[in-house]
C-alpha positions as CSV (number, residue, x, y, z in Angstrom):
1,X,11.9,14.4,10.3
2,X,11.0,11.1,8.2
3,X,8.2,12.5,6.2
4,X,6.1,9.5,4.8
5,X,3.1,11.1,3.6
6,X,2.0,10.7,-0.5
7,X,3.8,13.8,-1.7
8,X,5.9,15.4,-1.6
9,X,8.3,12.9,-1.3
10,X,11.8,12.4,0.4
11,X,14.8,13.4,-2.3
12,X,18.0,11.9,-2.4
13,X,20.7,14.2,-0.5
14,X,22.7,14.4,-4.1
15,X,19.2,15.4,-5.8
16,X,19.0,18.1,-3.1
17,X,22.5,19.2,-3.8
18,X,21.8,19.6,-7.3
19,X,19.6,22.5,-7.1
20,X,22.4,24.3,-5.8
21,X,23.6,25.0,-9.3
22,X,23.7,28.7,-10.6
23,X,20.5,29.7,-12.9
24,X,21.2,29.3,-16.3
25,X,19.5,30.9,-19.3
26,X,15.8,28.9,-20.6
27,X,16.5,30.2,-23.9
28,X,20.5,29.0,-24.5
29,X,22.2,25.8,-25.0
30,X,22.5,25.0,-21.2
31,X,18.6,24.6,-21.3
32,X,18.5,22.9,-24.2
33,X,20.8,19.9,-23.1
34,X,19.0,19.4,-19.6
35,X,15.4,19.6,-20.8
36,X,16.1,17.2,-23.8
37,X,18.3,14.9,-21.5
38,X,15.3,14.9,-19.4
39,X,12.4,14.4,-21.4
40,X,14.2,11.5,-22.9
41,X,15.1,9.7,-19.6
42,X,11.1,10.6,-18.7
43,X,9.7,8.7,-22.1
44,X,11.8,5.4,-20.8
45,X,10.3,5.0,-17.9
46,X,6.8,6.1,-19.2
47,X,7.6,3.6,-21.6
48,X,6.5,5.2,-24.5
49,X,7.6,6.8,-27.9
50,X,4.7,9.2,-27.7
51,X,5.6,13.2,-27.3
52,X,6.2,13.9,-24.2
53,X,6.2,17.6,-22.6
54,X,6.9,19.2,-19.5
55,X,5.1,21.9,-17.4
56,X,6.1,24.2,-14.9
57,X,3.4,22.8,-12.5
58,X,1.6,20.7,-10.1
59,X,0.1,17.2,-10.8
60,X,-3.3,19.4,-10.6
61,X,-2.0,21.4,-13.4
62,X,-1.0,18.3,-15.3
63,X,-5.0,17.5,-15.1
64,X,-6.4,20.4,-16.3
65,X,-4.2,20.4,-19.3
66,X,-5.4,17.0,-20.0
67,X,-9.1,18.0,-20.1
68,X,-8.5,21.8,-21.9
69,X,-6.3,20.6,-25.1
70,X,-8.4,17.4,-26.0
71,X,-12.1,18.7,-25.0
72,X,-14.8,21.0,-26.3
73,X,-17.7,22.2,-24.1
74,X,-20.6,20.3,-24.2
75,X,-18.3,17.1,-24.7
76,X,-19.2,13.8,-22.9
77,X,-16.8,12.4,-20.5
78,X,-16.9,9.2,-18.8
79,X,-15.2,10.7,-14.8
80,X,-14.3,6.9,-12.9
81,X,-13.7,8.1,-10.0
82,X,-12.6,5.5,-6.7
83,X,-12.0,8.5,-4.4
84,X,-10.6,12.4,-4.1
85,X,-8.7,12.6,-7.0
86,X,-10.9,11.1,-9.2
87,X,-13.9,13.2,-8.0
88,X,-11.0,16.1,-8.7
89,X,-10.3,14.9,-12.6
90,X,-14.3,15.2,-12.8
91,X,-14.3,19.0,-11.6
92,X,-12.3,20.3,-13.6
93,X,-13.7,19.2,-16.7
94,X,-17.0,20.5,-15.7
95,X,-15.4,23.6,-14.6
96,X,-14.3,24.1,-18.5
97,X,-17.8,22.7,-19.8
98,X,-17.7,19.4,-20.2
99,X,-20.8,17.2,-19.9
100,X,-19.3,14.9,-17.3
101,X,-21.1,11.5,-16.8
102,X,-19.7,10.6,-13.3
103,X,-19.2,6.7,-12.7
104,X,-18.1,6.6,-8.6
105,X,-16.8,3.5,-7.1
106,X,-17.4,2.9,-3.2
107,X,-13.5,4.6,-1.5
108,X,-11.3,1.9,-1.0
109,X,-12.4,0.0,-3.7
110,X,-11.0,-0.3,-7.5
111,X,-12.7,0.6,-10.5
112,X,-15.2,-2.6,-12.6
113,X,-14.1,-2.8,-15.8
114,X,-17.7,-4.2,-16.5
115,X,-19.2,-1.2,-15.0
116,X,-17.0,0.7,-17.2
117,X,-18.0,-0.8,-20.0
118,X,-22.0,-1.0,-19.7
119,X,-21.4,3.1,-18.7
120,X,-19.8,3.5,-22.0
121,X,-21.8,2.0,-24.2
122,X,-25.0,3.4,-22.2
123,X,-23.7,6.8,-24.0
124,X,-21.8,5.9,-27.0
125,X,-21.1,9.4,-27.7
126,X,-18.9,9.8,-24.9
127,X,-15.5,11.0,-26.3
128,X,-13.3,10.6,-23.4
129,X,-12.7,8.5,-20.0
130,X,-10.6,9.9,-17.0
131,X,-9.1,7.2,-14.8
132,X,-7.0,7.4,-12.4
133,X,-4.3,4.8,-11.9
134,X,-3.8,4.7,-8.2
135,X,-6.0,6.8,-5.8
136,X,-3.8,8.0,-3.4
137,X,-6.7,9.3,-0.7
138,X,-7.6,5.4,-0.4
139,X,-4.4,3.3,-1.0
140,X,-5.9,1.6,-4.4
141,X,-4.5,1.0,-7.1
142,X,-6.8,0.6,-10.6
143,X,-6.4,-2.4,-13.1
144,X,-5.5,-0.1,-15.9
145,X,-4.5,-3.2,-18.2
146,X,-8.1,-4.4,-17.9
147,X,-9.8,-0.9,-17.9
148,X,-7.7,0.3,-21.2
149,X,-8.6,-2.5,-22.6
150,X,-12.7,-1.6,-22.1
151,X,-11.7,2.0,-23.1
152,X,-9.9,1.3,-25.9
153,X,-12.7,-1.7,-27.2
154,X,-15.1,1.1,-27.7
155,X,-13.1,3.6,-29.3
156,X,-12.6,5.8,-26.3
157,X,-9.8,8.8,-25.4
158,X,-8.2,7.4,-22.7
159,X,-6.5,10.2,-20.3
160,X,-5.1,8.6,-17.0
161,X,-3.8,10.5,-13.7
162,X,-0.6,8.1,-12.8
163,X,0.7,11.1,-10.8
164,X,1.2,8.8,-8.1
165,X,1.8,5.5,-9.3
166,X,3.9,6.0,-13.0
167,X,7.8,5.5,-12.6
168,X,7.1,3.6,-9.1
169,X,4.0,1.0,-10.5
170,X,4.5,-0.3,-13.9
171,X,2.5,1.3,-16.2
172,X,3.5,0.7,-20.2
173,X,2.2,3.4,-21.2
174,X,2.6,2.2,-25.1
175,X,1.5,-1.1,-24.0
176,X,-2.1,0.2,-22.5
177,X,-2.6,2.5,-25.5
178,X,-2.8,5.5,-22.9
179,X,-3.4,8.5,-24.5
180,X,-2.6,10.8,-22.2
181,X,-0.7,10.3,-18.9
182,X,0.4,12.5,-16.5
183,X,2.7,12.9,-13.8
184,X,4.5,14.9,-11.1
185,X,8.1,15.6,-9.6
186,X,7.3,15.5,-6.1
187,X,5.5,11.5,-6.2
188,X,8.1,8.4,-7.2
189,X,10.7,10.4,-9.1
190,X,12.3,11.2,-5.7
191,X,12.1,15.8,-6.8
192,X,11.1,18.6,-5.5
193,X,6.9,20.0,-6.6
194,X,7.3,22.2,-9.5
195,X,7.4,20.2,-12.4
196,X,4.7,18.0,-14.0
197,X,4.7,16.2,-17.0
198,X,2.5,14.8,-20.1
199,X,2.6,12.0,-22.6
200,X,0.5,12.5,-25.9
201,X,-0.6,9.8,-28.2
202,X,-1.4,10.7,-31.8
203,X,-4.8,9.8,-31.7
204,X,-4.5,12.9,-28.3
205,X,-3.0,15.4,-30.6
206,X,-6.0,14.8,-33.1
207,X,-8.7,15.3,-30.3
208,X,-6.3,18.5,-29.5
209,X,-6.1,20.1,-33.4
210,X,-10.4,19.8,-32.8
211,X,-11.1,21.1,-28.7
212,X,-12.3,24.5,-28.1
213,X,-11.9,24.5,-24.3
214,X,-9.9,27.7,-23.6
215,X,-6.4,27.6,-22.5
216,X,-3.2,29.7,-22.5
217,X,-0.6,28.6,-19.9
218,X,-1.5,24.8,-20.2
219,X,-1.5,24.7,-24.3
220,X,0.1,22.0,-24.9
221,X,0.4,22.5,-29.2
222,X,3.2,25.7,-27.5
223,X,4.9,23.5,-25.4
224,X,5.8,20.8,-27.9
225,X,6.7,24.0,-30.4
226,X,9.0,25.0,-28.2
227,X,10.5,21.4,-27.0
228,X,11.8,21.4,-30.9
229,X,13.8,24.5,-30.1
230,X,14.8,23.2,-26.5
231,X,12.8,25.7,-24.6
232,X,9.8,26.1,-22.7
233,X,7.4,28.7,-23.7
234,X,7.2,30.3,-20.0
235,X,9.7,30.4,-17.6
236,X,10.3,26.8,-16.1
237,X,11.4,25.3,-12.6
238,X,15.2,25.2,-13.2
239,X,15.8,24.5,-9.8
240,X,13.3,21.8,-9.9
241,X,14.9,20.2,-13.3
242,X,18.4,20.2,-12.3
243,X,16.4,18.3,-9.5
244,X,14.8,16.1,-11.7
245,X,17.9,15.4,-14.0
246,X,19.9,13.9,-11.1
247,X,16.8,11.6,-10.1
248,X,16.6,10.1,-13.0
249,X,19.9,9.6,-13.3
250,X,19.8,7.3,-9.8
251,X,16.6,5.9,-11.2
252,X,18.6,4.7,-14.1
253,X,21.2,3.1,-12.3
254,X,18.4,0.6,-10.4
255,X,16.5,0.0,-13.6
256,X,12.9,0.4,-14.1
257,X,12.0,-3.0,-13.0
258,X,14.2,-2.9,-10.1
259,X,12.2,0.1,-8.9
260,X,9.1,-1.5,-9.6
261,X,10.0,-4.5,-7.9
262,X,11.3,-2.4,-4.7
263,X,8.1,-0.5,-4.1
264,X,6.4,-3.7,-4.5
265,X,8.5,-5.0,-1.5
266,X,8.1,-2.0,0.7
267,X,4.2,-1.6,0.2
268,X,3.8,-5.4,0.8
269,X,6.3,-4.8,4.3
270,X,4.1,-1.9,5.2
271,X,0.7,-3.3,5.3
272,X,2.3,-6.6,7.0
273,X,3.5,-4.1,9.5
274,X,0.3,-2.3,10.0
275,X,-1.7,-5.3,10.4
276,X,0.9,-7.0,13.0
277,X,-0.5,-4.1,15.0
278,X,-3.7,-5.2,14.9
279,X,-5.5,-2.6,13.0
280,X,-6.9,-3.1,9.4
281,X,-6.1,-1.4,6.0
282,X,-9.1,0.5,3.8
283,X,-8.1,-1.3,0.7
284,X,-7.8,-5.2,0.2
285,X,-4.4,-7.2,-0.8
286,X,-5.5,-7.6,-4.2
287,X,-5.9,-3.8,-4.7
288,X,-3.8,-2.4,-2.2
289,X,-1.4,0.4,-3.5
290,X,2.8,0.0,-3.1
291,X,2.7,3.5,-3.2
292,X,0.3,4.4,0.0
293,X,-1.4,2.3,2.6
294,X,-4.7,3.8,4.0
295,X,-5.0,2.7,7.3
296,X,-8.2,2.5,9.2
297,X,-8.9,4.1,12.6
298,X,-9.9,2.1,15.5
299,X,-13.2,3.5,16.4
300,X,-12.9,6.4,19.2
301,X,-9.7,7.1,18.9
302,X,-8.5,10.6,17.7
303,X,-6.7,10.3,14.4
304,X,-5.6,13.8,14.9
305,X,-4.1,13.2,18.2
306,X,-2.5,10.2,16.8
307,X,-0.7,11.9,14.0
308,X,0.4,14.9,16.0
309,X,2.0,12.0,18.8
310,X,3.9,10.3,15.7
311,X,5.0,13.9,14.5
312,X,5.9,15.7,17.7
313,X,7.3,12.5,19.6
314,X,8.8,10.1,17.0
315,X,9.4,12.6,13.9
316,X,6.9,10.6,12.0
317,X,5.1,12.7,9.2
318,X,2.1,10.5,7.7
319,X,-1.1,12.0,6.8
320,X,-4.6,12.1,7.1
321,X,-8.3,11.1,5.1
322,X,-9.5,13.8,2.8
323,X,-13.1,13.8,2.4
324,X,-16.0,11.1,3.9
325,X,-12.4,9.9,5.2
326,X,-11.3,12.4,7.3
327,X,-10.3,11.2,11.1
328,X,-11.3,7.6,10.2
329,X,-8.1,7.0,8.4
330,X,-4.2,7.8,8.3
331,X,-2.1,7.7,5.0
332,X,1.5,6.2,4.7
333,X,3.4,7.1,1.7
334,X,5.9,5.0,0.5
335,X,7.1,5.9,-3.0
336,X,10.4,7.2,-4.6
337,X,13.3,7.3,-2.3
338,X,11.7,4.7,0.7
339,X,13.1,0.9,1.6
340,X,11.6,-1.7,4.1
341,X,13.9,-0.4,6.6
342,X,12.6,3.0,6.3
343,X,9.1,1.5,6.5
344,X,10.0,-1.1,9.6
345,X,10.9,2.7,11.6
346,X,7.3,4.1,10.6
347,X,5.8,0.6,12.0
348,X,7.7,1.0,15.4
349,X,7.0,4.9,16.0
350,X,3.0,3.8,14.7
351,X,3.4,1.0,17.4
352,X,4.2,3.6,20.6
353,X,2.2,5.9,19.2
354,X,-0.7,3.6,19.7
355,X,0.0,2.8,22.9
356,X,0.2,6.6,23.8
357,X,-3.2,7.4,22.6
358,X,-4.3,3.9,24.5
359,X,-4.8,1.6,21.9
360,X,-4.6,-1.5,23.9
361,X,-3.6,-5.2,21.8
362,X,-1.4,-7.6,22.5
363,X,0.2,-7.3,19.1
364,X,1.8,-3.9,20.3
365,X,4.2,-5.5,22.4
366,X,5.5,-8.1,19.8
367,X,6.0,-6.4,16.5
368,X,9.5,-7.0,16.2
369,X,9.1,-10.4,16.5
370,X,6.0,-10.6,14.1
């Protein structure tokens, strides 16, 4: 199968391999070595010298500790939200109490700095603003530069979901002055799910020492406690970090920039692919993700239908729109381990899966020569 949806991602057969290993003990030196080796390799390519910690979770998990160690109930919190996961970062921190002032952007569109900014200082006592980097239920990717910049102007805690866009988009974490940034092993670190992970600014750890939001599992003050002693205080994903370690060992070998540069390539091939079909992408150039490309549905035609033809005839995994989305959009992921090559096959199996479903263009017959 050639599974190009979002996450999880294809691994590397070596990464695979690696999780062959025998189980070692959490709480002796074996531990130790791999979970230092690889938080260190994870702050390069976060780009940071902030503490760094990793959970035994998914990039969900990774979000709600974000809100619960640096929010009180009845905190204000500025939710930007372009799409599903944004709308998600906003749940949970009203699930936990927060006073969430909700700041939605039409799907498929990007964030307005300017908007941003009049929405902050509307309520000046807004502590925090959740962004997401790059939405993958739209295929947009935010201009966190210019949006830190607005946060950071009015003295805002700035916590960012780059679960699908950090260690495949550049994001300088440092550079931004993101306070807390999160992640996942199953987007562009080429792992299995299980293991999520969290950078932590000093300015984060002081709004952390003050929040009152419960939490146990996701306490982030334990974790870094017991990174000192080169443990985990539950049981982590072994499996999953043995995964991990080898990853980001191959990730280290093309260079940060190198793998930024590559996924630009492949997401610009991919939506030059698409279009030589003849259908049109959700999210404009300027915006578009190189992670995922939304792709829009011609009207009448079963989205459903179309993705079962790619999967059942040409092996082709993509997936669908969540949301006001659903059936009016497919999803191509191309993050972690993907090239244009691998991105040209998706193009041709989308190309006769069209014309199984009855999509009728004249650019179906000439995409290789496009």
């Amino acid at each position: 199968m050639n599974l190009r949806i979002p996450g999880p991602t294809p691994c590397p057969e070596e990464v695979l391999q690696s999780m062959a290993q025998p189980m070692i003990n959490h709480r002796g030196p074996g531990f130790e070595r791999l979970i230092q080796k690889v938080t260190g390799r994870l702050k390069q390519f976060f780009q940071t010298r902030n503490d760094l910690l990793i959970l035994t979770a998914s990039g969900t998990g990774a979000m709600e500790a974000a809100v619960v160690n640096t929010l009180s109930p009845g905190d204000k919190v500025l939710a930007v939200s372009i799409g599903l996961f944004g709308e998600r970062f906003a749940a949970i921190a009203e699930t936990y109490g927060a006073e969430v002032i909700r700041l939605d952007f039409p799907w498929g569109q990007p964030a307005d700095p300017e908007a941003v900014r009049k929405a902050l200082k509307k309520s000046p006592d807004i502590k925090a603003a959740l962004i997401t980097h790059n939405e993958t239920s739209t295929g947009v990717t935010n201009d966190l530069a210019a949006l830190s910049a607005v946060v950071k102007e009015l003295d805002k805690l700035l916590v960012v979901d780059a679960i699908s866009s950090i260690g495949s988009i550049d994001l300088p974490v440092d550079t931004w002055h993101c306070d807390v940034v999160i992640s996942a092993s199953q987007k562009g670190w080429m792992a299995p799910p299980g293991v999520a992970m969290v950078s932590i600014s000093e300015e984060a750890w002081r709004f952390a020492a003050r929040a009152k939001m419960p939490r146990f599992y996701w306490d982030l003050a334990k974790a870094k406690s017991s990174l000192e002693k080169g443990q985990t205080p539950w049981t982590p994903a072994i499996s999953t970090l043995f995964a991990l370690e080898k990853s980001l060992d191959l990730m280290a070998q093309e260079g940060l920039s190198n793998i930024v540069e590559r996924h630009a390539r492949v997401g610009k091939a991919t939506r030059k692919g698409v279009q030589s079909l003849g259908l049109s992408l959700l999210a404009q150039e300027q915006w578009a993700s190189n992670t995922v490309t939304a792709v829009q549905i011609p009207q009448g035609m079963d989205a459903k239908r179309l993705l079962h033809t790619l999967r059942e005839e040409h092996k082709v995994i993509l997936a669908g729109g969540y949301g006001n989305l659903a059936g009016k959009i497919i999803r191509i992921g191309h993050l972690g381990f993907v090239t244009e090559e691998d991105m040209q096959q998706v193009v041709e199996a989308l190309r006769a899966s069209l014309l199984k479903v009855g999509f009728k263009t004249s650019h179906l017959t000439d995409v290789r020569g496009s």
